[in-house]
N, C-alpha and C positions, 0 to 999 in steps of 0.2 A: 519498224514497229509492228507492222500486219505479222510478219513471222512470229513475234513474241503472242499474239494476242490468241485465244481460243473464241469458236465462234459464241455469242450472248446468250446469257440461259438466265433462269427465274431465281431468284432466293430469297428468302424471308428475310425480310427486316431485321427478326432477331439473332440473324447468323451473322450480324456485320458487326467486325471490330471498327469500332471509330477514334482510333489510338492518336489521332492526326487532324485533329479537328481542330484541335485547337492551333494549330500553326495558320491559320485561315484568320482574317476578320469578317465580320457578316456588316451588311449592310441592308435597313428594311428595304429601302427601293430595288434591290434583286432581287430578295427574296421575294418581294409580292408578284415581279416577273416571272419568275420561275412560276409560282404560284397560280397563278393566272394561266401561263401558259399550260403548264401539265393539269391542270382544270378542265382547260378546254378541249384539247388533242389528245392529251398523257403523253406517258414518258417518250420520248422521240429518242434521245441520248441514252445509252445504257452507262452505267456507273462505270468504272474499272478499280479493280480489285485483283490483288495478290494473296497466295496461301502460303499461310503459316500455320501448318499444324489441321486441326479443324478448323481453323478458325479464316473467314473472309476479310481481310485487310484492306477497307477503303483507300485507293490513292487520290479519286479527284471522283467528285460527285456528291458534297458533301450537303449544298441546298435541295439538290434533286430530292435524296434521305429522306433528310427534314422535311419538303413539303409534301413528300409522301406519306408523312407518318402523319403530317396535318389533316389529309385529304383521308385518312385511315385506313391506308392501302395497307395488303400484308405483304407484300413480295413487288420486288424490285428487279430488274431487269439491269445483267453484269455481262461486262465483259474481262475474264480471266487473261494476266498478263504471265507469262511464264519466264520470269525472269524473280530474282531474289530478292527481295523488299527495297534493301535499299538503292539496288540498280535502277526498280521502279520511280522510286521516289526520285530521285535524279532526274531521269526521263519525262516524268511529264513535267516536273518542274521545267526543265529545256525547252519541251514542248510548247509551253505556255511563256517562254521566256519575254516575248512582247510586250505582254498583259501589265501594269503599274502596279506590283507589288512596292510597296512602300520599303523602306533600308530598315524601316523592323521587323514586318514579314521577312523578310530575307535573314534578317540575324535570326529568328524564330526557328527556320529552318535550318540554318547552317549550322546552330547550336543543338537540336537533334541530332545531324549525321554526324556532329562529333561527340557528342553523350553518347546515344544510344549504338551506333556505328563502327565509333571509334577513328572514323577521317580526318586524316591532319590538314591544318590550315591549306598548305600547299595544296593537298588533292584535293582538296574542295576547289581552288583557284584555280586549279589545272581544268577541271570539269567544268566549270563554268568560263573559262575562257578568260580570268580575269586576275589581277594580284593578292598576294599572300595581304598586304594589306589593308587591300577593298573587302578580303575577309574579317581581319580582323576588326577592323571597324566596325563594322555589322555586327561582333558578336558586341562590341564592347558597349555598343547601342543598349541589345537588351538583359547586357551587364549592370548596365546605369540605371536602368527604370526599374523601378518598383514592382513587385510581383501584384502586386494590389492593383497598380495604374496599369501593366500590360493587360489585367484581365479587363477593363474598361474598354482597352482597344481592340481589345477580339470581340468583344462583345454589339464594338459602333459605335459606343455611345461618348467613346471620345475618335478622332479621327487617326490614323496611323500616321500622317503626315505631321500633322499638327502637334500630336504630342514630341513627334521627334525633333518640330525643332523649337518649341515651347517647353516642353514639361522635362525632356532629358535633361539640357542645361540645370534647369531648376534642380533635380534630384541630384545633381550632381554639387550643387550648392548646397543643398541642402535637403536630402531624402525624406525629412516625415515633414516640410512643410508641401512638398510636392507630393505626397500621400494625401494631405489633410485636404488641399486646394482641389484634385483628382474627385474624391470622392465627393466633396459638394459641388461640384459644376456637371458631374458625370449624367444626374437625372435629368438636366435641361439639354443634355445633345449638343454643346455650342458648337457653333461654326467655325474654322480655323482663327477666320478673324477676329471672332470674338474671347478664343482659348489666349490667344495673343494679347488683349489687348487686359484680358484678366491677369495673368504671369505678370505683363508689365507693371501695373500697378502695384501686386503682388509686392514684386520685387524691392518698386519704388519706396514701398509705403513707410511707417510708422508699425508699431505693433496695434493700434487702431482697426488701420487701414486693412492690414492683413488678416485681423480677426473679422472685418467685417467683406472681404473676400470670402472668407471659408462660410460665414455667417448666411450668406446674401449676395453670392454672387449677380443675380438679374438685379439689384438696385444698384449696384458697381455700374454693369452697365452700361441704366440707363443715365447714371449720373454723369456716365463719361459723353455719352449720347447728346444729352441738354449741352454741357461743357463747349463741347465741337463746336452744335451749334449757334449759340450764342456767341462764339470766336470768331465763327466764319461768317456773324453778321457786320462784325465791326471793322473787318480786317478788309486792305485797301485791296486794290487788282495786282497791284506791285509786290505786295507781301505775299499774296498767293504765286503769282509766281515763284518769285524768290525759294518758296517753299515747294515747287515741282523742280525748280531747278536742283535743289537740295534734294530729291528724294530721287531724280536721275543719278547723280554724283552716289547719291550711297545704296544705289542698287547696282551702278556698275563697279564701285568695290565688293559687293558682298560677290559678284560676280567672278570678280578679280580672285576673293578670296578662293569661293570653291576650284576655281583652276589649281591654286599652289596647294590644296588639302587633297588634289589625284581626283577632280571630278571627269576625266577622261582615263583615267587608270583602266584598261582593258576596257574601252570603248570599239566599238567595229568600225573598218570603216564605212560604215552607212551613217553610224552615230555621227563619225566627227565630220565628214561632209556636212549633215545637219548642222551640227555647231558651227561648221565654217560658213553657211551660208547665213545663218542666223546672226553671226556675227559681223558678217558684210554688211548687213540688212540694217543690221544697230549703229555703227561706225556712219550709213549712209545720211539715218537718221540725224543723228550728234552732228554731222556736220552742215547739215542742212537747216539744225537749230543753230549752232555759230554764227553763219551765213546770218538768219534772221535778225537776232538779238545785234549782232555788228552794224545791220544796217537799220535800223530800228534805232540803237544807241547813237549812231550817224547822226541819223534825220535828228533826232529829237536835242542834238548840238545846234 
């Protein structure tokens, strides 16, 4: 990478193309870090940036930008990569490969380098180390969502996780009631837990029920809120078990599931050691709860 890179030099702000932003989601708790930090210090990191033409082509540095234009700086401090766009692009995505991009960012991107590129599924998977159909999935991810709901998630104010495994299903059932439900819950920021627990109702409902989802999401809510609680006053010690036992049992199928859908598909081995140890760790658990309830049901004979 040092070979590729020329040493950091100054540019205007208004010399940057930002053609790639949007493959990124923001989140306010970074950006007020970022914020904070180049406040107090300045810019410590220089952006990096490819040419095309005149023109300077952000690849990564995309909060830096932004809180510099906040802070009403005119010029930014870059480092030139000398390599051809989408080489770039590649690269620091590799670079950053660690970091928890969510399987929408990911299709976000991979649907770039085959729009704008022209890379087929295969060379995408060859590059990333992974299968033609840990590609296509991804793409087909931000096939299914809504152009209206993905800009929600670049924006934050839905989460990238959460929509993918709440709202895709939804749009895929049914595209404009997952548009309609998107935009009225978008302005409250919910938490994944609570994207989840709107969908399901959603889902469940009447056309009532569904109007007053899009209507009034935070009375949903909190009416599921009171609901809980007032179950959870009446219900025995037995029944709450029974009900953890029941949500072991259907988290180790969903579990089950993502194994037979390829959630090891071009995994390294550092990943699957992890899962293997993760997996010892859970089997030790389950058997350890056997053990208990066995001798529990025992005694109480």
């Amino acid at each position: 990478m040092l070979e590729s890179a020329a040493p950091p030099m100054e540019l205007e702000l208004g010399q940057l193309d930002l053609r790639y932003e949007s493959l990124r989601t923001r989140s306010a708790l970074r950006e007020r870090r970022v914020l904070a930090s180049i406040a107090h210090v300045g810019q410590q990191m220089p952006i990096i940036v490819v040419r095309d033409g005149d023109a300077h082509v952000v690849v990564d540095g995309y909060k830096r930008v932004r809180t510099l234009r906040r802070l009403r700086h005119d010029t930014v401090r870059a480092t030139a990569w000398e390599l051809s766009e989408a080489e770039a692009l590649l690269l620091e995505r590799r670079l950053r490969a660690g970091e928890s991009d969510s399987a929408i960012e990911q299709g976000w991107f991979l649907r770039e380098m085959t729009e704008r590129f022209g890379l087929s599924r295969d060379e995408l998977a060859r590059r990333f180390d992974r299968t033609a159909s840990w590609v296509s999935r991804r793409l087909a991810l931000v096939m299914a969502l809504p152009a209206s709901v993905q800009s929600h998630v670049r924006s934050g104010a839905i989460g990238a996780h959460a929509a993918m495994k709440y709202l895709v299903p939804l749009a895929r059932a049914n595209e404009g009631d997952c548009e309609r439900l998107a935009e009225a819950i978008a302005p409250s920021r919910p938490s994944s837990r609570q994207l989840g627990e709107l969908c399901a109702t959603y889902a469940a409902g009447n056309v009532e029920t569904r109007q007053l989802c899009v209507r009034d999401p935070a009375l949903v809510l909190r009416a599921r809120q009171e609901r809980a609680r007032e179950g959870s006053a009446e219900r025995t010690a037995v029944e709450h078990l029974v009900d953890d036992l029941g949500i072991v049992g259907a988290v180790a199928r969903r579990a089950c599931g993502r194994l037979a859908r390829g959630a090891l598909d071009g995994a390294t081995e550092a990943e699957r050691a992890h899962v293997g140890r993760a997996s010892a760790e859970v089997a030790a658990c389950a058997q350890d709860l056997k053990r208990q309830c066995d001798r529990e049901l025992g005694d109480a004979r």
